[in-house]
N, C-alpha and C positions, 0 to 999 in steps of 0.2 A: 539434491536437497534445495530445496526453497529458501531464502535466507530472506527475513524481512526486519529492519528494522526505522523504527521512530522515532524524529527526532524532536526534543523538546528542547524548549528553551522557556526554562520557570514553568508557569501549570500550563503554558500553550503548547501547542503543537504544532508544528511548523515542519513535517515534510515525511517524508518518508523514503527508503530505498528496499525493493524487491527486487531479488537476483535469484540468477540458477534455474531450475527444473527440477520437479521432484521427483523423478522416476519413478512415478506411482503404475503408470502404462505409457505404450507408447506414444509419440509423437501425435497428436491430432486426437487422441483418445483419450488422454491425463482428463478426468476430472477435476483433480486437484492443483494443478497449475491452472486451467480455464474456470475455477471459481477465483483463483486469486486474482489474476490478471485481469478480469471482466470486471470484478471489484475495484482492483488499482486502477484501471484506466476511466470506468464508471463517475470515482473520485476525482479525478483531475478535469475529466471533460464537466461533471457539474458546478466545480467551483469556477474553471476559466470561463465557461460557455451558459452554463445557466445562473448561477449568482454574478459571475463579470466581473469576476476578482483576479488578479494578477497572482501568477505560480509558475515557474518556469522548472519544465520537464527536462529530463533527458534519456532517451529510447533506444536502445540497442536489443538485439539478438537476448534474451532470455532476463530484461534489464531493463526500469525505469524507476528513476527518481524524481521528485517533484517536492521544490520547495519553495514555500510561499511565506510572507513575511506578516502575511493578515491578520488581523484579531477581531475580525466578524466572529458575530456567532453561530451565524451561518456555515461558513468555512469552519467552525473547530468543531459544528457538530457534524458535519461531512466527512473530516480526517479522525475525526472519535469512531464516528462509524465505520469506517474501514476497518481500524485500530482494533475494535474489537469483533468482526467479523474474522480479521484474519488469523488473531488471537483464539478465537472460537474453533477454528480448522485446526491450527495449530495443536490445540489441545486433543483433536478427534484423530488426527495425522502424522503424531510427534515423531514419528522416525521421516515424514517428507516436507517435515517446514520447522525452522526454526524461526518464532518472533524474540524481537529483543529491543530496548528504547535506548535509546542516546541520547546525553545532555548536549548542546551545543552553544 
């Protein structure tokens, strides 16, 4: 299963972690991990590399977190976005992704 969750601090949002696999199909064929992970990583290469905001990832085997301390509006409607694409699957895929928010 997919585990994702968001972290907020007050109404911003400031990161996110996605773990796991959803053993929806096999390896290289999951649609549903390569919508997530193309989204999560989508998110963090446009806030570091297209807006030039500072977010520091961390990328392992089935695993990335990214959390950034900014309050562009830019960046919270980039992590909104996410937020609720993955939230969107979520609901279409509830037995291969669990979303959930965290206050921090």
């Amino acid at each position: 299963m997919i585990r994702a969750t968001f972290y907020r601090k007050g109404n911003k949002l400031c990161g996110f972690e996605i773990s796991g696999h959803s053993g929806y199909a096999e390896q290289g064929s999951d649609i549903i991990c390569a919508s997530v992970s193309s989204a999560a990583y989508m998110a963090v290469n446009t806030v570091t590399e297209i807006i030039g905001d500072y977010g520091e990832a961390t990328v392992d085997e089935g695993y990335l977190e990214f959390i950034t301390e900014s309050d562009k509006s830019e960046v919270q409607a980039v992590l909104k976005g996410l937020e609720l694409h993955v939230k969107a699957l979520a609901e279409e895929y509830d037995e291969y992704i669990l979303c959930k928010e965290k206050t921090v």
